[in-house]
MOPAC internal coordinates of N, CA, C and O (Angstrom, degrees):
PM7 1SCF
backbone

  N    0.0000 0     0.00 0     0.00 0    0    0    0
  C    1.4523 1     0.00 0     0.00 0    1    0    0
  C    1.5286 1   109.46 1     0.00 0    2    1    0
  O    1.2310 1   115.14 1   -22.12 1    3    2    1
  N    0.9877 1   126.82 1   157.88 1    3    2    1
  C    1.6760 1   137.69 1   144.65 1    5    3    2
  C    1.2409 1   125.87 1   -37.83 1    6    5    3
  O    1.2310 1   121.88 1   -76.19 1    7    6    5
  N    1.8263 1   114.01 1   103.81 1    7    6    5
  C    1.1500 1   102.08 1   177.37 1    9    7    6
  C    1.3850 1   109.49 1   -86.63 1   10    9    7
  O    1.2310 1   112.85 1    13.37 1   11   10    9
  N    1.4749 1   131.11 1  -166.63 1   11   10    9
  C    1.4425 1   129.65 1   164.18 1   13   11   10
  C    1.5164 1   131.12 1   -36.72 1   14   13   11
  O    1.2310 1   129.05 1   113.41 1   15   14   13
  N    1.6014 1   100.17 1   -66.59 1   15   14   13
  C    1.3161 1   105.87 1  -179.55 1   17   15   14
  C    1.2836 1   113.64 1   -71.73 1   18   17   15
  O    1.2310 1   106.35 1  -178.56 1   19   18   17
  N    1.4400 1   142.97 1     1.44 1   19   18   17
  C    1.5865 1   127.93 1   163.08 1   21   19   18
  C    1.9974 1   101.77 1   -89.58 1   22   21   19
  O    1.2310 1   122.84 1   128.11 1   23   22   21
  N    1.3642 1   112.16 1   -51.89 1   23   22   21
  C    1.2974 1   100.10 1   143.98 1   25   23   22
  C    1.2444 1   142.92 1   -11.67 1   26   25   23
  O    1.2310 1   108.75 1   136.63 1   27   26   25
  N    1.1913 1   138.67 1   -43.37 1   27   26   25
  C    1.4280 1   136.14 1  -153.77 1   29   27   26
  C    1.9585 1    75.14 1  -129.30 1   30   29   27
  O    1.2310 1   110.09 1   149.70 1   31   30   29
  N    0.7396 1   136.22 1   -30.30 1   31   30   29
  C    1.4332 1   141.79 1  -175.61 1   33   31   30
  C    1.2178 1   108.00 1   -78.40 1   34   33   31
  O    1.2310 1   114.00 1   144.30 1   35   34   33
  N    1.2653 1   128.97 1   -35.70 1   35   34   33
  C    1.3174 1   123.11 1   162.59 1   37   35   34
  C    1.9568 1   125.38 1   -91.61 1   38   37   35
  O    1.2310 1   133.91 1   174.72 1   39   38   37
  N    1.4821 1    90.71 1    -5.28 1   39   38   37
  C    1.5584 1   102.57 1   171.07 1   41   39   38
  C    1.5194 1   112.98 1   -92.12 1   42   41   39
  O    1.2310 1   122.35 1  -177.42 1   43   42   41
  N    1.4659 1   113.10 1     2.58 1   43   42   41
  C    1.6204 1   105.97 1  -176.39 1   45   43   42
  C    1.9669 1   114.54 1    76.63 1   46   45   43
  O    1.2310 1   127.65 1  -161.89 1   47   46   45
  N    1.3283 1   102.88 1    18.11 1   47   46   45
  C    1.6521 1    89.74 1  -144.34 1   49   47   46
  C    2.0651 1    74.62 1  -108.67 1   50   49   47
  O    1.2310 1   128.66 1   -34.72 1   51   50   49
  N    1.0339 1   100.93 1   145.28 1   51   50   49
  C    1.9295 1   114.89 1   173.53 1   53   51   50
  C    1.8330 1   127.48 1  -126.33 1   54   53   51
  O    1.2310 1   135.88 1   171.51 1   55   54   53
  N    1.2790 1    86.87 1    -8.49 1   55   54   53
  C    1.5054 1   104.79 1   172.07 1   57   55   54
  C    1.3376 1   119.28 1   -99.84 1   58   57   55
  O    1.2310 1   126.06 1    -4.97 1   59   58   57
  N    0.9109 1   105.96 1   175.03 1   59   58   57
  C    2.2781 1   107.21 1  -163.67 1   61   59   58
  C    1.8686 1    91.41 1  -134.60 1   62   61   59
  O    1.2310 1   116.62 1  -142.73 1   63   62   61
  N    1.2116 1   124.02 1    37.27 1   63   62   61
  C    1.4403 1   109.67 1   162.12 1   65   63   62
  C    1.0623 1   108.45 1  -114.77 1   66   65   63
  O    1.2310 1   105.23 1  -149.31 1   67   66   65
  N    1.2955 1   144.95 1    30.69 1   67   66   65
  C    1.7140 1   165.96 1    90.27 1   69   67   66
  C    1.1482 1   150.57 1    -8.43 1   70   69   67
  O    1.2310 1   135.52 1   122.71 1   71   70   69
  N    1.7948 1    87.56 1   -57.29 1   71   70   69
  C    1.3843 1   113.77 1  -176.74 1   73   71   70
  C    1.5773 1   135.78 1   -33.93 1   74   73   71
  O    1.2310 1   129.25 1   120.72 1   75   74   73
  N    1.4787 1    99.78 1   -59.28 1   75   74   73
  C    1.7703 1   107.75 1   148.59 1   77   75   74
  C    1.0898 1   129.00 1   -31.18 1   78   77   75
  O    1.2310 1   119.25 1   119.01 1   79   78   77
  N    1.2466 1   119.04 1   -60.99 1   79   78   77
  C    1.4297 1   128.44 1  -173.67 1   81   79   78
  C    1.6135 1   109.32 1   -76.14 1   82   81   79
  O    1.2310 1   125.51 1   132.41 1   83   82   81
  N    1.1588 1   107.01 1   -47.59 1   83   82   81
  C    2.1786 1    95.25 1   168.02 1   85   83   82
  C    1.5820 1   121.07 1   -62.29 1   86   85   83
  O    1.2310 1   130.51 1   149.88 1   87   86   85
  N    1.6554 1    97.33 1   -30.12 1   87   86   85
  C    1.4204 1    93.78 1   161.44 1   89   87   86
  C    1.5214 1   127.25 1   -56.66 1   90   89   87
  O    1.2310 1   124.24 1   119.56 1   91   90   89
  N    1.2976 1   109.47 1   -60.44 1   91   90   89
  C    1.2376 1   112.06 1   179.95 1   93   91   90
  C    1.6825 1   111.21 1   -65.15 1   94   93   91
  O    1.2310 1   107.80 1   179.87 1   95   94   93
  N    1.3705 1   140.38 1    -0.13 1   95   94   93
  C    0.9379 1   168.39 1  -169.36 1   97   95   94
  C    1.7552 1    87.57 1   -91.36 1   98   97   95
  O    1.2310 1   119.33 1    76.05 1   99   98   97
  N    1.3266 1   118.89 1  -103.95 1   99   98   97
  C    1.3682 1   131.12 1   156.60 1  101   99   98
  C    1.6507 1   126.67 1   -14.41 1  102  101   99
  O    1.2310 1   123.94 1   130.89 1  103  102  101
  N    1.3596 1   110.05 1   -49.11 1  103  102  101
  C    1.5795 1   113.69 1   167.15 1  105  103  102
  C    1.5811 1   109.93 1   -72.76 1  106  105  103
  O    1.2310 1   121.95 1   143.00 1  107  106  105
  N    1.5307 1   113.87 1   -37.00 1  107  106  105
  C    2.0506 1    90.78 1   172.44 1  109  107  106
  C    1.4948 1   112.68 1   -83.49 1  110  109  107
  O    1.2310 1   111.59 1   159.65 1  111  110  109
  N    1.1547 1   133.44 1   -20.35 1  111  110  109
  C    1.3578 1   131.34 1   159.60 1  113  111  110
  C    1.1836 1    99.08 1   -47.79 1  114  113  111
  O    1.2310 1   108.49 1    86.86 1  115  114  113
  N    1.3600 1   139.13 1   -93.14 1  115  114  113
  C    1.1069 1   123.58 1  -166.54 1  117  115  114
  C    1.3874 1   134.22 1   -47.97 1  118  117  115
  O    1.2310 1   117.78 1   162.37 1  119  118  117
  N    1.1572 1   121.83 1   -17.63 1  119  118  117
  C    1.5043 1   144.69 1   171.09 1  121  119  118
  C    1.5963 1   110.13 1   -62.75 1  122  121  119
  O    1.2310 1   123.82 1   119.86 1  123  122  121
  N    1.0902 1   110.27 1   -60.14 1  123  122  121
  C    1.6562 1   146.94 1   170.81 1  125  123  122
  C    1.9281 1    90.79 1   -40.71 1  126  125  123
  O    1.2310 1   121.06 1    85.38 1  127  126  125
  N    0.8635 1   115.58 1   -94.62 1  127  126  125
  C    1.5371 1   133.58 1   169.20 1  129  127  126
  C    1.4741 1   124.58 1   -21.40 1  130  129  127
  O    1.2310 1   125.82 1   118.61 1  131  130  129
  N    1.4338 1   106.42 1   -61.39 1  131  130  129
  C    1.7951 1   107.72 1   150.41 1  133  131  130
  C    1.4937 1   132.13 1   -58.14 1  134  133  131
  O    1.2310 1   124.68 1   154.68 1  135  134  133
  N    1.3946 1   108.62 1   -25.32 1  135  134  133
  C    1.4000 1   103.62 1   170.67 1  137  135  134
  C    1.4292 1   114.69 1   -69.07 1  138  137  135
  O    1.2310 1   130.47 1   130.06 1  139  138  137
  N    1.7080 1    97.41 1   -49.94 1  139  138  137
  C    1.9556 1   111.18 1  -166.27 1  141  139  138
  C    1.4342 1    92.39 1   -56.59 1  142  141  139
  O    1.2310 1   113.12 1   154.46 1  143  142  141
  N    1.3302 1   130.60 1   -25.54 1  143  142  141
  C    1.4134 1   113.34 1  -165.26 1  145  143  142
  C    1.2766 1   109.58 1   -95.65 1  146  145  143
  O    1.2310 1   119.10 1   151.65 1  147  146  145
  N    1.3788 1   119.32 1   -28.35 1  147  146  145
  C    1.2710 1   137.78 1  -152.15 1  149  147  146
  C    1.5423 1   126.35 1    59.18 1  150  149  147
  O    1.2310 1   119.51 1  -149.24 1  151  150  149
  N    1.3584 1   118.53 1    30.76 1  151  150  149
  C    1.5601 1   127.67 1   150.10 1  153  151  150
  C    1.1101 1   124.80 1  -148.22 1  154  153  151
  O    1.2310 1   127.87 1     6.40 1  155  154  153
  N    1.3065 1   102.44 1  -173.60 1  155  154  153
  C    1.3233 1   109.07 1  -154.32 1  157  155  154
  C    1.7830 1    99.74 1   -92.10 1  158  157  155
  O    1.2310 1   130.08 1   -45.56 1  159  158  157
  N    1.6043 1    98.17 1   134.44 1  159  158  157
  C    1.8161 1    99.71 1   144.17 1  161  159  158
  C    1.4673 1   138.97 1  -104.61 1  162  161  159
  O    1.2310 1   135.26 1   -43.94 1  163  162  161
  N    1.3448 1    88.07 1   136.06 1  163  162  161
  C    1.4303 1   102.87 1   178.15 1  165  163  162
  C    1.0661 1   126.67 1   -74.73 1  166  165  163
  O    1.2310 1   120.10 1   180.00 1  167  166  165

C-alpha cells in the first residue's frame, strides 16, 4: 500500500500540517480495500 511519504510525494504537498488528514485519508483506503476483498494487507 501507500505509505505517507510517497503520498504526499505524489500530491506535490512538502509541509506536515496535513499529515493527519492523508493519513486518515490512507487508513480508509486501505480499510475500504480489505473489506472489498475480504483480506487482510500486509
Amino acid at each position: 500500500m501507500v505509505d505517507l511519504a510517497r503520498a504526499k510525494e505524489h500530491l506535490r504537498i512538502e509541509h506536515d500540517e496535513e499529515d493527519n488528514l492523508i493519513q486518515a485519508y490512507l487508513d480508509a483506503a486501505r480499510a475500504h480495500v480489505e473489506a472489498f476483498c475480504d483480506r487482510t494487507i500486509v
